[in-house]
N, C-alpha and C positions, 0 to 999 in steps of 0.2 A: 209330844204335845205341840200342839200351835203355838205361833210367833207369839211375842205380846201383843204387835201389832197387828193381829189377827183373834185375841183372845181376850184384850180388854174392852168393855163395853163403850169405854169414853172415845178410843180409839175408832170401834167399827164404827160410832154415830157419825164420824169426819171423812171414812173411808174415803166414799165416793165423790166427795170434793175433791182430794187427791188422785181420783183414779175414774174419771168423766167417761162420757161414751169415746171410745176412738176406733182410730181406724179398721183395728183389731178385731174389733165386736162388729164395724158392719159386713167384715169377709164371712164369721162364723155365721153373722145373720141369716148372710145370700146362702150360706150353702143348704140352709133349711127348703128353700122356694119359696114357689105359692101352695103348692100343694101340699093339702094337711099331714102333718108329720108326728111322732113319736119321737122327743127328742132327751140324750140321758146327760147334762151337765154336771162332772164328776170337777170336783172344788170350786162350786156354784160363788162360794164369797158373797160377797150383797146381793148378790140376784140378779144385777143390771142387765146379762143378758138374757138369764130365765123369763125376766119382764117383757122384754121385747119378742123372745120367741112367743110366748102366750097372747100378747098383744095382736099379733100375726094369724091366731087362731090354732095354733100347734098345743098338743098335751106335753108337758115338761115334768121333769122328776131334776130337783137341784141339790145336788150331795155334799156336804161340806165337815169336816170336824167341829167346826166352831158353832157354840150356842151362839156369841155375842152377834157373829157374819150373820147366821139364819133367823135372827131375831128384826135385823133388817131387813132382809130379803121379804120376809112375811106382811112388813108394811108396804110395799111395794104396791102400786098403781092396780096388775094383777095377780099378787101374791097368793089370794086366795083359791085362783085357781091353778094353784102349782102345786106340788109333791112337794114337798120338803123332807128331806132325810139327813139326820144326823149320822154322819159314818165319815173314816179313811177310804180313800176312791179305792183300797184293794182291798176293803173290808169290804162291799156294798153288795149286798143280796137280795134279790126281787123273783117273781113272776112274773115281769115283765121283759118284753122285748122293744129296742127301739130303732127305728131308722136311720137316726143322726145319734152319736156320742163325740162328745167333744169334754176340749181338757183345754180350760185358756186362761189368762194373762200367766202363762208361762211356770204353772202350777206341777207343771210334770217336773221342772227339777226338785222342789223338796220333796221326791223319789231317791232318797241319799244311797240305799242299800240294793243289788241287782237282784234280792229275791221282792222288794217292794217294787220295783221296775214292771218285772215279771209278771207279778200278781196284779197291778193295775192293768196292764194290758191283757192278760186272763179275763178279767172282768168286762174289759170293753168287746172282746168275742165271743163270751157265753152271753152276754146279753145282744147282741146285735141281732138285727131281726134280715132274713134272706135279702140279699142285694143291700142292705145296710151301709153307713158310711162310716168311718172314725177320721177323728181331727184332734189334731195340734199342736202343739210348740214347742222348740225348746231353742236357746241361742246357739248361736255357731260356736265351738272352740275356739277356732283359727284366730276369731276375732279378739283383740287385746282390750278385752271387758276392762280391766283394770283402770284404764285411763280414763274410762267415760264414766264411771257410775256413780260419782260423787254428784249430789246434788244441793242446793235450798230453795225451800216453795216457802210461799205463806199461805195460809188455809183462813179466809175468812170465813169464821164461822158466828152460830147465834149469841155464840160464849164468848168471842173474844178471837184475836187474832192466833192461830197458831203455827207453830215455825217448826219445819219440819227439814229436817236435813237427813241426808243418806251417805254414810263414810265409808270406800272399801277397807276391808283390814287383809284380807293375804288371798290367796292363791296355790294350792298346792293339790296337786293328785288330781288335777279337774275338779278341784273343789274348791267354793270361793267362800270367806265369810264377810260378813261386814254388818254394820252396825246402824241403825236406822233411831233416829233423835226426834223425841216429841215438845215443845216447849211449849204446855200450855199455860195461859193464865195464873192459874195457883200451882201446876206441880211438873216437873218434866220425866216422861217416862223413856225407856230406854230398851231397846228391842234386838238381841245380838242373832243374827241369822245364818244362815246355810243352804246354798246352793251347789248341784251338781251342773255341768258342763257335758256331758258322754257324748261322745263322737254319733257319727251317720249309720259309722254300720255297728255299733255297736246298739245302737238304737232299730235296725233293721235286724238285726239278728235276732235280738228278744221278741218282737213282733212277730217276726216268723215263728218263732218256738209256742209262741199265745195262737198262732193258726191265723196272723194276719199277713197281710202282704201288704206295701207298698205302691200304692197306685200312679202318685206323683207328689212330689218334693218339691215345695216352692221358696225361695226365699225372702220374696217380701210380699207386704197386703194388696199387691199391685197385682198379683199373682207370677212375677217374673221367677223363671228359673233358677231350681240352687246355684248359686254359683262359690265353691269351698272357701274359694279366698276374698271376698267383697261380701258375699250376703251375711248381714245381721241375724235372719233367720233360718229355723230350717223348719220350715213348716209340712209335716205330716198329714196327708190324703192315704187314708188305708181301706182296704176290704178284706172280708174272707179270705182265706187262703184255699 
């Protein structure tokens, strides 16, 4: 099941005050074009970038598990003209095909299990449409996540100020958990998580098994080169295989 911070309703109405357009969303942007595209956003969340690919004039399909995520998305500027589907990105079945598939704000690690791995990327090359692209993210190992992830924000919102803090709790097997703090007004809610870390090629190697390939490996939104021990990211450009 989804985070609470991804499955309480009070929570997604704040999302995107916490989680604004950035640099992230304008890379996945560009790689749509200008030219009208077919595009499959598999754990769409609020929609913010389903909105702007539709904005552009591209047809969108946005997948997410969460009613409360898709209930925003729906109110979205052009919500109405998106797909909306309620699924697990390695649930999600269609008659459609698309030209761009993307997976973003780093949604591929709660992929905890290598047959859920597997199975999402199955999904992103039965559905890709000839000369097709796939994108996206996950963080570097090498990188010593641990030190950086603690944060506190304040979320001005309609209701009231709310305080949002994010605590790491452990590290173990490439797996991280930690603990994300809601402090609203009347009640504070509490959201314990999990994410995977999997290496390059471990992540290249299930690709290949789904019939993708590796096109190029970037590690920041700059578009600079992986680099194993400095880049933060590793960001995934796939085709066909």
């Amino acid at each position: 099941m989804p985070d609470v911070h991804y499955e309480n309703p009070r929570l997604a109405e704040i999302y995107d005050l916490g989680n604004p357009w950035s640099v992230d969303r304008d890379f996945y942007l560009s790689l749509a074009g200008p030219r009208h595209s077919s595009i499959l956003d598999l754990g769409c969340g609020t929609g913010i970038l389903c909105n702007a690919y539709a904005a552009n004039g591209h047809d969108v399909t946005g997948v997410d598990p969460s009613p409360a995520m898709l209930e925003i998305a729906r109110r979205k500027d052009h919500g109405k003209a998106i797909e909306w589907v309620r699924s697990f990105a390695q649930a999600y079945r269609s008659d459609k095909r698309f030209d761009l598939v993307v997976m973003t704000g780093h949604a591929f690690q709660v992929l905890l299990d290598d047959s859920d791995v597997l199975a999402a990327f199955t999904v992103m090359s039965r559905y890709l449409s000839s000369g097709g692209v796939v994108a996206f993210e996950s963080r570097n190992p090498a990188i010593d996540w641990a030190t950086r992830w603690n944060y506190d924000a304040d979320l001005a919102t309609p209701g009231g100020v709310v305080h949002e803090s994010r605590r790491f709790l452990a590290m173990e097997n490439g797996r991280m958990t930690f603990e994300l703090r809601y402090q609203l007004p009347d009640e504070t809610l509490v959201s314990r998580s999990e994410l995977r870390f999997p290496s390059r090629d471990f992540i290249e190697d299930r690709l290949m098994a789904a019939g993708l390939r590796v096109e190029s490996l970037l590690g920041d939104w700059d578009a600079r080169p992986f680099d194993e021990k400095s880049s933060d990211e590793m960001i995934f450009i796939a085709r066909a295989a």
